[in-house]
TILUMRO-380205 format. One record per residue (C-alpha): residue number from 0; residue in three letters; x, y, z. Coordinates in pm, 1 decimal. Example, Ala and Ser with C-alpha at 12.3 -4.5 7.8 and 13.67 -1.06 7.14 Angstrom:
<recs>
(0, ALA, (1230.0, -450.0, 780.0))
(1, SER, (1367.0, -106.0, 714.0))
</recs>
This chain:
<recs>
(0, UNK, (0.0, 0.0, 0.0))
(1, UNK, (274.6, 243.8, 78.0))
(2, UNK, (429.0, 166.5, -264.7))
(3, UNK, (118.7, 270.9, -433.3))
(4, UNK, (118.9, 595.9, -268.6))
(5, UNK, (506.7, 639.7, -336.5))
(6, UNK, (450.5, 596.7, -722.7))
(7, UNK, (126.5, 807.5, -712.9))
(8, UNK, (332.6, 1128.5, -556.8))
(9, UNK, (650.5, 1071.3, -801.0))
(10, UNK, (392.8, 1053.2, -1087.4))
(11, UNK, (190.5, 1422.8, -924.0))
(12, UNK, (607.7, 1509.3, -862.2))
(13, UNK, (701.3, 1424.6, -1247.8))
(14, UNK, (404.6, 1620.9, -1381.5))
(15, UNK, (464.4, 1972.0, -1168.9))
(16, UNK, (804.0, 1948.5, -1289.2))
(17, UNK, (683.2, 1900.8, -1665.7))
(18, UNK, (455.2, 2173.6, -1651.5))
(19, UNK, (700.7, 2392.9, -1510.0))
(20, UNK, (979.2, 2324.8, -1780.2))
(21, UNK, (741.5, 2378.4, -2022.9))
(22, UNK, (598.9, 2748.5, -1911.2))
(23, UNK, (950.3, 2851.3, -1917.4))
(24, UNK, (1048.2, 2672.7, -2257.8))
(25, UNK, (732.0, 2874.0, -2317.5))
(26, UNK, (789.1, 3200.3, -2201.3))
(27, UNK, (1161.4, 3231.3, -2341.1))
(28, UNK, (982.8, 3069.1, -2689.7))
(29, UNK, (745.1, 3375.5, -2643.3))
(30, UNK, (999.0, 3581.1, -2574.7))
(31, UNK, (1260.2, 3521.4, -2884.4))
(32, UNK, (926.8, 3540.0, -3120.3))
(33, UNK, (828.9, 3863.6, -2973.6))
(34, UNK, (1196.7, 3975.2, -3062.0))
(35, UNK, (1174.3, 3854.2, -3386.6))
(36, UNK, (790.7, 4035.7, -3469.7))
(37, UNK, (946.3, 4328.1, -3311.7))
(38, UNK, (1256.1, 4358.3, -3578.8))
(39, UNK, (1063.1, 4212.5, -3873.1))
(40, UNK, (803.1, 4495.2, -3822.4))
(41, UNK, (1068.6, 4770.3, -3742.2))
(42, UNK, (1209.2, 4691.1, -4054.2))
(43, UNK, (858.3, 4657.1, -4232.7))
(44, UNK, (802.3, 5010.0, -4122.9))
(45, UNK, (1138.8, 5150.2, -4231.6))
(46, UNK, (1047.3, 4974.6, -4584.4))
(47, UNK, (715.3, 5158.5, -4557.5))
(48, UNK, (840.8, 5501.9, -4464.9))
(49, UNK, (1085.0, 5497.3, -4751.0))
(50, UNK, (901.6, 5427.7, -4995.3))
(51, UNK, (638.4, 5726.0, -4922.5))
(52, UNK, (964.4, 5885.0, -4924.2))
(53, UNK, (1086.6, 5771.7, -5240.8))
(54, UNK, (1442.8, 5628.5, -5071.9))
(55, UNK, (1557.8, 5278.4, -5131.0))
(56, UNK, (1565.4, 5053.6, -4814.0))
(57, UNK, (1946.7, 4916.3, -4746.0))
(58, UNK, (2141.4, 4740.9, -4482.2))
(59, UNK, (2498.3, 4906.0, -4434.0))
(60, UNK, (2844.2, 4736.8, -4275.2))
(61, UNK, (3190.4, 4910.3, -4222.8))
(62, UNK, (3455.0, 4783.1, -4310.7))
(63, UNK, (3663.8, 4605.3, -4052.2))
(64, UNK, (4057.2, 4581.4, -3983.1))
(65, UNK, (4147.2, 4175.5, -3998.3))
(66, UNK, (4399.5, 3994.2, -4023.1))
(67, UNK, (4452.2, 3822.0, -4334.4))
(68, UNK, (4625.4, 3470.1, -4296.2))
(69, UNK, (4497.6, 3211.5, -4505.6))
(70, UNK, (4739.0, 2886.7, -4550.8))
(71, UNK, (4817.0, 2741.9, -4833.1))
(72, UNK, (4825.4, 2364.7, -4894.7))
(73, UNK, (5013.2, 2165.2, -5077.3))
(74, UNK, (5080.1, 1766.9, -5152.5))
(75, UNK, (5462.5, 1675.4, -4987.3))
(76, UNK, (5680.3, 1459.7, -5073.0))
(77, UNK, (5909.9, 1322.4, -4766.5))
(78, UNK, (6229.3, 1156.0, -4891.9))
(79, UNK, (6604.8, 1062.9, -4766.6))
(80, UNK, (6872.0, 1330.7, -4835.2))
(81, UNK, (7133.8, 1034.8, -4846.5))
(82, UNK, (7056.5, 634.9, -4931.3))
(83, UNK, (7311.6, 386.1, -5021.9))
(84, UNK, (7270.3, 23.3, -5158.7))
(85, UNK, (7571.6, -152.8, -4962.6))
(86, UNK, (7797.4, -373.4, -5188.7))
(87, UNK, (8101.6, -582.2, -5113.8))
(88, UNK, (8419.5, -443.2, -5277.9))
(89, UNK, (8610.8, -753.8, -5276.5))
(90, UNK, (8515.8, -1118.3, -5343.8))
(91, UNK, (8458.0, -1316.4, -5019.6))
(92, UNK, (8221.2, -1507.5, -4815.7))
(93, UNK, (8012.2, -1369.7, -4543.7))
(94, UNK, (8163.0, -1463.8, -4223.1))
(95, UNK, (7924.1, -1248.5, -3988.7))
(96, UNK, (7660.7, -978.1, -3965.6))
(97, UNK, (7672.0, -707.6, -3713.0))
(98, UNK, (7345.2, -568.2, -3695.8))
(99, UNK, (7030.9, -599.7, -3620.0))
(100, UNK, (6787.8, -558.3, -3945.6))
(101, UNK, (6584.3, -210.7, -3929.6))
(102, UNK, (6844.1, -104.1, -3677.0))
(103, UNK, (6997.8, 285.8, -3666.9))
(104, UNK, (7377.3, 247.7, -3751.3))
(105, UNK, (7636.1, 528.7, -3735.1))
(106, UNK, (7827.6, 627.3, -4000.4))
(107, UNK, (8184.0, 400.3, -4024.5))
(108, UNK, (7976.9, 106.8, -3841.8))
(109, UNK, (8116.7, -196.0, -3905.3))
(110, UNK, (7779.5, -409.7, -4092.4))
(111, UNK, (7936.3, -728.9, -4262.1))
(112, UNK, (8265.6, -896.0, -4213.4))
(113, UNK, (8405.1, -1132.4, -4534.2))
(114, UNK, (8653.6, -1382.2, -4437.0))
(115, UNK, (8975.7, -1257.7, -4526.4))
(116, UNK, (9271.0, -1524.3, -4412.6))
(117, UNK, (9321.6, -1492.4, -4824.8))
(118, UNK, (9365.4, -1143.1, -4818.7))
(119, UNK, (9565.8, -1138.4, -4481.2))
(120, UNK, (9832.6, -1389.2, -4699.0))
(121, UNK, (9842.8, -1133.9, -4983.7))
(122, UNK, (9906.6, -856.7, -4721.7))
(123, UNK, (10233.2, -1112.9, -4560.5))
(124, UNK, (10370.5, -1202.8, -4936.3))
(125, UNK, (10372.7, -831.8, -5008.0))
(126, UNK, (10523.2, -741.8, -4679.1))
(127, UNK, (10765.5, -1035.6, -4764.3))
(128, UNK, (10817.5, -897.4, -5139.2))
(129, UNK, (10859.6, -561.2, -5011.7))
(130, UNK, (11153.7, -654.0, -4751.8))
(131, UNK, (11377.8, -814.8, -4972.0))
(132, UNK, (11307.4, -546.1, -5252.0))
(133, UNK, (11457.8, -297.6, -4999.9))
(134, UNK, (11743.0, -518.5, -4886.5))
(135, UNK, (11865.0, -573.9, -5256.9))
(136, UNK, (11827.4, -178.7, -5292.4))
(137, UNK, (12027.0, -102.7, -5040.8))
(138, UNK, (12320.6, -346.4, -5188.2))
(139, UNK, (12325.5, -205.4, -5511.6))
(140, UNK, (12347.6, 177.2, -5348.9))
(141, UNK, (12639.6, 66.3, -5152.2))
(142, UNK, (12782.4, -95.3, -5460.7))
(143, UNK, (12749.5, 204.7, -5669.1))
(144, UNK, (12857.2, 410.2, -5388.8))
(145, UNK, (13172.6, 256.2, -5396.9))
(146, UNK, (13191.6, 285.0, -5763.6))
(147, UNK, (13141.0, 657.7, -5743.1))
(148, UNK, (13429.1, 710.5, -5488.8))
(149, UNK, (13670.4, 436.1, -5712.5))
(150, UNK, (14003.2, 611.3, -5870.6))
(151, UNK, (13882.8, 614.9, -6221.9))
(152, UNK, (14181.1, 458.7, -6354.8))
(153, UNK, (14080.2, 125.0, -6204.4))
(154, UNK, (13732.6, 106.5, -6378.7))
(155, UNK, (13542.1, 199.9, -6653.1))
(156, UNK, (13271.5, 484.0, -6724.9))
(157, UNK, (13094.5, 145.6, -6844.7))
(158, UNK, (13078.8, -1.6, -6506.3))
(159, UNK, (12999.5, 253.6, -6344.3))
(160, UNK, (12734.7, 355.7, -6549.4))
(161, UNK, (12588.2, -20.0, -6528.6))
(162, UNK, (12619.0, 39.3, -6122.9))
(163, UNK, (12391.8, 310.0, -6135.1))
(164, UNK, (12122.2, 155.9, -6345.1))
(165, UNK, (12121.3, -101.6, -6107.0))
(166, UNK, (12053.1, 110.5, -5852.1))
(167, UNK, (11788.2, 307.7, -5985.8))
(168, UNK, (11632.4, -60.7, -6077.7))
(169, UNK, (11648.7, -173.2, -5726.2))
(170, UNK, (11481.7, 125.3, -5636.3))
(171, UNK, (11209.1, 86.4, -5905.9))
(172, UNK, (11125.0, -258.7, -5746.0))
(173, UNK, (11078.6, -118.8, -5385.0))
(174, UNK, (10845.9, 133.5, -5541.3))
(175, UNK, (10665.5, -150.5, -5699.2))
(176, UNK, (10654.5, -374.6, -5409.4))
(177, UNK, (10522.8, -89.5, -5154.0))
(178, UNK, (10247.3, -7.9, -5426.4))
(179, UNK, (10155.6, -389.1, -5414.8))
(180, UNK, (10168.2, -365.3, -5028.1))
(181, UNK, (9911.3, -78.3, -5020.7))
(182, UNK, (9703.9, -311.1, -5261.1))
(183, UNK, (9719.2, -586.3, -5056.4))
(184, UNK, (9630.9, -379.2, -4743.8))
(185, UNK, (9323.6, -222.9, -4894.7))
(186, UNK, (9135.7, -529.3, -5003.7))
(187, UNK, (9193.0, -690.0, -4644.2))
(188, UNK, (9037.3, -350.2, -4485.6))
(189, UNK, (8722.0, -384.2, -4768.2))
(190, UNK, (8695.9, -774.8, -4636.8))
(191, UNK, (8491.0, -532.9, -4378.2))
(192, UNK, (8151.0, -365.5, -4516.4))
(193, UNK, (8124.1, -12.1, -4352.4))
(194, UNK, (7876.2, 189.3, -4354.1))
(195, UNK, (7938.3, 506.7, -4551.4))
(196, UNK, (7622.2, 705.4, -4388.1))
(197, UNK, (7429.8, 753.6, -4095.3))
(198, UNK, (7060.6, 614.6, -4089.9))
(199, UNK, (6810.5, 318.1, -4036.4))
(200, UNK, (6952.8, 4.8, -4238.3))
(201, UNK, (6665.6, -242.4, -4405.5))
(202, UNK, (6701.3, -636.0, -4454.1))
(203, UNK, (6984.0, -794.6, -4526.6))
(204, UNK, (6997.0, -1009.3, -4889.1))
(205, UNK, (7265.6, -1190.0, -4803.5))
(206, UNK, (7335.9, -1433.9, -4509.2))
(207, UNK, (7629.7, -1619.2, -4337.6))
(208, UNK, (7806.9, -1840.4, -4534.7))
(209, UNK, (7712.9, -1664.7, -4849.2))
(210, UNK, (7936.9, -1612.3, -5181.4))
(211, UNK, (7926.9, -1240.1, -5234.3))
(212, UNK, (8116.5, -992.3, -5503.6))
(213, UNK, (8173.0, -628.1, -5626.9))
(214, UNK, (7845.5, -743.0, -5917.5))
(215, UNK, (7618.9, -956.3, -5676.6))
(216, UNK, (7385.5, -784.0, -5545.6))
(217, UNK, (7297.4, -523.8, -5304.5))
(218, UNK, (7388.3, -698.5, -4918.9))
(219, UNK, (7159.9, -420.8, -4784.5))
(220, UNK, (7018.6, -29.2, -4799.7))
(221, UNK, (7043.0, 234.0, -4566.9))
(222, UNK, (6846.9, 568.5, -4547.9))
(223, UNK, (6925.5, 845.7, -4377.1))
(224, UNK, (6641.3, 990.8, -4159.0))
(225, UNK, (6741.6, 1284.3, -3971.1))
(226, UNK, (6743.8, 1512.5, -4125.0))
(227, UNK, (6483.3, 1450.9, -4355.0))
(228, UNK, (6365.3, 1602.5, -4643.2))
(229, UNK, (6040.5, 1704.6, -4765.5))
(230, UNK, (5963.8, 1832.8, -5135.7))
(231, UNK, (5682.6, 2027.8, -5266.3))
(232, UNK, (5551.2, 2161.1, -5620.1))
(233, UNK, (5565.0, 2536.5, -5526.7))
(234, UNK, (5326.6, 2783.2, -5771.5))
(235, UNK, (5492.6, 3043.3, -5976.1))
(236, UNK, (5272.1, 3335.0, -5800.0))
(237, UNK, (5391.9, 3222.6, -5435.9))
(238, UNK, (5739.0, 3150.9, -5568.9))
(239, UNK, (5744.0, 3500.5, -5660.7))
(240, UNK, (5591.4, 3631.8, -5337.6))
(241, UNK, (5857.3, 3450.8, -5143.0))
(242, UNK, (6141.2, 3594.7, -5341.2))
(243, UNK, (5978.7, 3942.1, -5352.6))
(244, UNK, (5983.4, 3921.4, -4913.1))
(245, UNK, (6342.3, 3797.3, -4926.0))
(246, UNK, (6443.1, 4068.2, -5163.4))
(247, UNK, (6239.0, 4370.8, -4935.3))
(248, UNK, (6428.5, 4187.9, -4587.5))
(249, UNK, (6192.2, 3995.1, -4490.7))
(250, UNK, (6310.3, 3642.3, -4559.4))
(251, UNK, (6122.6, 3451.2, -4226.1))
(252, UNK, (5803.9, 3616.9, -4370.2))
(253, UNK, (5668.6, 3275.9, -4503.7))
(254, UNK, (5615.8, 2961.7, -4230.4))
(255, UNK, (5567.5, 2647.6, -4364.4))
(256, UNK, (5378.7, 2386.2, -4147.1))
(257, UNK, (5381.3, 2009.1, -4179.1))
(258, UNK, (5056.2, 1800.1, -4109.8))
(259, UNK, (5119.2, 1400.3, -4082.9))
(260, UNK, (4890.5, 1153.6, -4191.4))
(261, UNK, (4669.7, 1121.4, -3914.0))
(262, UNK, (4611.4, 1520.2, -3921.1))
(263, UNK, (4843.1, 1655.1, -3653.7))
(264, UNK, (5071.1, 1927.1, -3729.7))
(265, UNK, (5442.0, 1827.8, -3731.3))
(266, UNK, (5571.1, 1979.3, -3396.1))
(267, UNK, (5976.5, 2070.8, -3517.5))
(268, UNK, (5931.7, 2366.8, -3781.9))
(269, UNK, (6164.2, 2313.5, -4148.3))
(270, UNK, (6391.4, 2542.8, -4323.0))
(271, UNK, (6434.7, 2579.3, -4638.6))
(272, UNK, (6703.5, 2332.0, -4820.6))
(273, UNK, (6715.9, 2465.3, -5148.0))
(274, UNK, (6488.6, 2506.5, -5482.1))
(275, UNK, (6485.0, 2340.8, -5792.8))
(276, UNK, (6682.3, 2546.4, -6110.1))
(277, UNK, (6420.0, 2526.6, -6344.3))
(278, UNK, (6001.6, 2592.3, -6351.4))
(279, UNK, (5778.9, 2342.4, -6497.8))
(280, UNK, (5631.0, 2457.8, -6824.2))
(281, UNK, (5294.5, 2187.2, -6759.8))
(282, UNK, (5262.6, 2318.2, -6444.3))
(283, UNK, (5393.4, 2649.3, -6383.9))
(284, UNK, (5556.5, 2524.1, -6027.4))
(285, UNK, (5909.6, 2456.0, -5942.6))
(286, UNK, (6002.4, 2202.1, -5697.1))
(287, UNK, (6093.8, 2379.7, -5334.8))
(288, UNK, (6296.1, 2098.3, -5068.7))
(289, UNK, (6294.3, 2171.0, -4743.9))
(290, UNK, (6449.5, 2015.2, -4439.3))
(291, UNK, (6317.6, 1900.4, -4107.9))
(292, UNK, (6487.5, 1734.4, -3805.5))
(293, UNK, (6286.8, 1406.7, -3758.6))
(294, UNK, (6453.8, 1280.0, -3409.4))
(295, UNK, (6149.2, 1049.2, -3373.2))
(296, UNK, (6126.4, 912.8, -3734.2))
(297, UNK, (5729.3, 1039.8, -3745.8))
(298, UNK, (5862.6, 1124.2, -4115.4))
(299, UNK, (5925.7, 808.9, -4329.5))
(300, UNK, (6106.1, 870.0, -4681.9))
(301, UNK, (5855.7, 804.1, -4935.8))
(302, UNK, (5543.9, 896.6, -4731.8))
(303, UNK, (5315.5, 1195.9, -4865.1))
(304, UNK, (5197.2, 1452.7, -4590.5))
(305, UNK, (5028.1, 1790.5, -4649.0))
(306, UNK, (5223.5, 2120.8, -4616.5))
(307, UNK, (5050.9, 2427.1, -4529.9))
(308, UNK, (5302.2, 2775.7, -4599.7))
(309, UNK, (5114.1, 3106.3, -4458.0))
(310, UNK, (5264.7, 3419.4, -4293.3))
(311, UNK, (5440.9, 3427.5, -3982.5))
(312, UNK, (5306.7, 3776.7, -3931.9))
(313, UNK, (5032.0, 3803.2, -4129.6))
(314, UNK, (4953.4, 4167.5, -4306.7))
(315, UNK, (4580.4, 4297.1, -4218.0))
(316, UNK, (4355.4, 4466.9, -4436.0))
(317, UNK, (4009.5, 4630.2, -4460.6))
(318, UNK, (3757.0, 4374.7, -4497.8))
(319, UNK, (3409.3, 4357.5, -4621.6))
(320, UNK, (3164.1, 4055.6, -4668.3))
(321, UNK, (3191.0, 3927.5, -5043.0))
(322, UNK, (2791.2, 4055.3, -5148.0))
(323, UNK, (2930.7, 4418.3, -5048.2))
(324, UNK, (3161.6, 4392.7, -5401.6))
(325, UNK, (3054.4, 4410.4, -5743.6))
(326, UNK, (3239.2, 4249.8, -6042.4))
(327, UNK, (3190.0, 4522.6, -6326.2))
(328, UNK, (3263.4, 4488.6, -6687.4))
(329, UNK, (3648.0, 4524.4, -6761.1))
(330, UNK, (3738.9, 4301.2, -6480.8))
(331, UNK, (3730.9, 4624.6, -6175.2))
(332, UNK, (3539.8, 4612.7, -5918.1))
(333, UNK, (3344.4, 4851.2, -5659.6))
(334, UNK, (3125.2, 4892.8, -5382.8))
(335, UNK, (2807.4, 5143.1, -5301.8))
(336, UNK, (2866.4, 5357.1, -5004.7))
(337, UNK, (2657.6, 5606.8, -4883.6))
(338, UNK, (2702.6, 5983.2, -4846.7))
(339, UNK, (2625.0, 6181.2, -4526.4))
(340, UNK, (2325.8, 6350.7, -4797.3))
(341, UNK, (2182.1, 5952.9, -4744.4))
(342, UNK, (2253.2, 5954.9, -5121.4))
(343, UNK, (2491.7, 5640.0, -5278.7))
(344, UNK, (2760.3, 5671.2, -5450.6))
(345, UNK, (2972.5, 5409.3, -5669.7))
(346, UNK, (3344.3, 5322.1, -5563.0))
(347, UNK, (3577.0, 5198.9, -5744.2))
(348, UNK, (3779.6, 4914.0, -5528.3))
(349, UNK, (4117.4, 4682.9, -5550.6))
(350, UNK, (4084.5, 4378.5, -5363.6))
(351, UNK, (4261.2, 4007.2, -5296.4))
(352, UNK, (4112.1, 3708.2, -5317.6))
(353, UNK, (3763.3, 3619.2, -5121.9))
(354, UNK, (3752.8, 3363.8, -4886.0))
(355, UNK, (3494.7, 3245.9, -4637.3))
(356, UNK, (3271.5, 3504.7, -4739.9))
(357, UNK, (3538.7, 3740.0, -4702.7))
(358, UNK, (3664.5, 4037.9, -4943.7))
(359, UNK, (4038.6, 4243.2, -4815.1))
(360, UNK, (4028.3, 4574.1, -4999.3))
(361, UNK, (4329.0, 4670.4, -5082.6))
(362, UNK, (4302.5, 5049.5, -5167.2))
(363, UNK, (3949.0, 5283.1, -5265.8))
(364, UNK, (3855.3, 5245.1, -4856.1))
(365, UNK, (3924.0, 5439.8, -4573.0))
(366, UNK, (3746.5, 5238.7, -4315.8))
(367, UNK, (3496.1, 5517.0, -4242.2))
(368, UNK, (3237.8, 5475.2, -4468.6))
(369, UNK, (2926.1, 5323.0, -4445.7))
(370, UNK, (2934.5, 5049.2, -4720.3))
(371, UNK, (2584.4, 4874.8, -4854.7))
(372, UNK, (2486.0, 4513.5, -4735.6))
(373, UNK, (2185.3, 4421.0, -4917.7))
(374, UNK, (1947.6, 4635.7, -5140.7))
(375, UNK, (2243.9, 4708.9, -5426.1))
(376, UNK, (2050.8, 4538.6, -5698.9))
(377, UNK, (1813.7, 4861.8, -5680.7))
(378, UNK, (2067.8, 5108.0, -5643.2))
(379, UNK, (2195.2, 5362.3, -5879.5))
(380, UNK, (2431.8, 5671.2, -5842.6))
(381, UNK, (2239.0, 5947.9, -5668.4))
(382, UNK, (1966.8, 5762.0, -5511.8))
(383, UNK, (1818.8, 5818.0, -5164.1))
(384, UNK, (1872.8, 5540.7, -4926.0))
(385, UNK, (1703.4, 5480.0, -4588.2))
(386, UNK, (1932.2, 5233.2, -4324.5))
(387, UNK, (1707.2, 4882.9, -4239.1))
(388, UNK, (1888.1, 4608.7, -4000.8))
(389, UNK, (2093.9, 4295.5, -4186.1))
(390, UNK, (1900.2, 4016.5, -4190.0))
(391, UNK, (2064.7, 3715.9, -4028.0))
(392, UNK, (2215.9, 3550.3, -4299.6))
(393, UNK, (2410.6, 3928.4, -4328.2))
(394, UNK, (2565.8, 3963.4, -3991.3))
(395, UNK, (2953.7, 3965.1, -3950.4))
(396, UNK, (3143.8, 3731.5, -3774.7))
(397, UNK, (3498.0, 3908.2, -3735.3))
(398, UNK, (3611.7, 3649.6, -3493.7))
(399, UNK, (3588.7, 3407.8, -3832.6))
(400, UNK, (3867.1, 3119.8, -3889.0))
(401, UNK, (4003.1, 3137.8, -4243.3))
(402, UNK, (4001.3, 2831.6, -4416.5))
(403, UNK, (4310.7, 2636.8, -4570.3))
(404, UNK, (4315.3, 2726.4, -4966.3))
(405, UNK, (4340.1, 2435.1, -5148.5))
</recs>
């Protein structure tokens, strides 16, 4: 029995609470409509009065001081600045491999050693080769020597000359010998694969016990990954806008922002590397490479990420929203502004590109003038105008994010 009564006074309990929700939902509903009536028939009444008067009905803007950023995106390229294929330099077989596949090796790491008791008995015959070489040069000096310093009455210019020539033979064949040393040497130190770079080394083709030569092929290949470099097809127009900043001093004016796969911006900014000597006449772009330090390998050569280049202090300019401008014939364009007389006037504008509903003016406003929102289509120079409020598909937004320009 005392559960029935429980239920009963949550169900009285639910249905105040209801009610009263639903007067307030009801008076703030009546409220926002009443709002609404009120500016729909202020501006009926405007609409009204002007046109007893004769004056055309508008909704006016000024033009507002913003900051004009908006990025530029492009397709990137990530790729090594060094990669080597490793190959043997002598003939040999693979005695042992010192590293780990997909490891980081340093530059003059030691990778693959070839067995080289051949090489090491080349190295001892031309050590061999080269010792008695110098002994039998150093006999025939002495013996010419002593030729040189004999009374000349007791030989002949014949011998002496023959003495000499010995010598310098003697002396030929220690030349020879060391030459054959330094040989011998060098394809015992190659019986040793180095690596000739810094960077992350991939599988190994080759294994222990394997036959390998100067023509087999690759044993391995290593890519460098920090630095790292990222390419891009830069346009002629932004090519020249770069250049133009470097030329006026201002050569940090551009930033250029990386954004990996998974859509987060590359943390460690780039700078530029160098740019390619010629344009493409398909594509009126030249190739730009930049360089990044990539301590964490998040860039992989060969992977494609986006790169977005705006300004690292970005120029402002007047603004108005894009229905404000007209395109007239000849390619100018203007807006309508109105006089103090509440007559309109044509000016003649220069703007940049529009964007998110956005139009920068460039020069032909001061940033005073009342500038026409809706209404131009019946406008003409002279007319009377009367002021109405924008609709609500007219208001500004300066706090607006610019968008990335594809």
């Amino acid at each position: 029995m005392s559960n029935g009564k429980g239920g009963t006074m949550g169900k009285v309990i639910g249905a105040v609470v209801f009610f009263a929700v639903a007067a307030v939902l009801g008076w703030l509903a009546s409220g926002m409509y009443a709002q609404y009536v009120k500016k729909m028939m202020a501006t009926k009444m405007a609409e009204m009065a002007a046109a007893k008067s004769g004056a055309i009905t508008v909704a006016v803007t000024n033009a507002i001081m913003t900051e004009i950023n908006l990025p530029e995106k492009y397709v990137a390229h990530v790729e090594a600045m060094a990669e080597v294929d490793l190959r043997p330099q002598v003939d040999g077989y693979i005695k042992a491999i010192l590293f780990k596949e997909g490891d980081l090796v340093k530059e003059g790491q030691t990778l693959y050693l070839l067995d080289d008791e051949k090489y090491q008995a080349i190295v001892g015959q031309a050590k061999a080769d080269l010792n008695a070489a110098e002994t039998e040069a150093r006999r025939a000096k002495r013996y010419y020597d002593r030729m040189k310093s004999a009374d000349e009455r007791g030989i002949t210019q014949l011998e002496r000359d023959n003495a000499e020539a010995a010598a310098e033979r003697a002396e030929a064949v220690v030349m020879q010998a060391k030459a054959n040393l330094v040989v011998a040497e060098y394809n015992c130190k190659k019986a040793k694969v180095i690596a000739p770079i810094s960077g992350k080394i991939g599988k190994t083709a080759v294994h222990v016990g394997d036959l390998v030569s100067p023509s087999s092929v690759a044993l391995a290949h290593i890519v460098q990954v920090d630095p790292i470099r990222v390419t891009f097809p830069m346009t002629d127009r932004a090519f020249t806008e770069m250049h133009e900043a470097k030329r006026k001093g201002k050569a940090d004016a551009l930033r250029m922002r990386l954004m990996l796969p998974n859509g987060e911006e590359y943390k460690l900014p780039g700078e530029e590397d160098f740019d390619d000597n010629v344009m493409s006449k398909e594509t009126a772009t030249i190739i730009m490479r930049l360089k990044f330090a990539n301590p964490d390998r998040l860039l992989i050569p060969n992977e494609y990420v986006n790169l977005l280049t705006d300004y690292k202090n970005p120029p402002k300019f007047l603004c108005v929203p894009q229905q404000c401008v007209l395109d007239l014939a000849g390619g100018s364009r203007a807006v309508w502004i109105v006089k103090e007389d509440m007559t309109v006037e044509q000016r003649i504008v220069e703007t940049k590109e529009t964007y998110n509903g956005w139009t920068p003016i460039v020069s032909g406003l001061s940033g005073k003038e009342q500038v026409v929102l809706s209404g131009i289509g019946k406008l003409g120079t002279g007319m009377k105008v009367t002021f109405v409020e924008p609709t609500s598909n007219e208001d500004i937004n300066p706090g607006h994010v610019p968008p990335i320009k594809e």
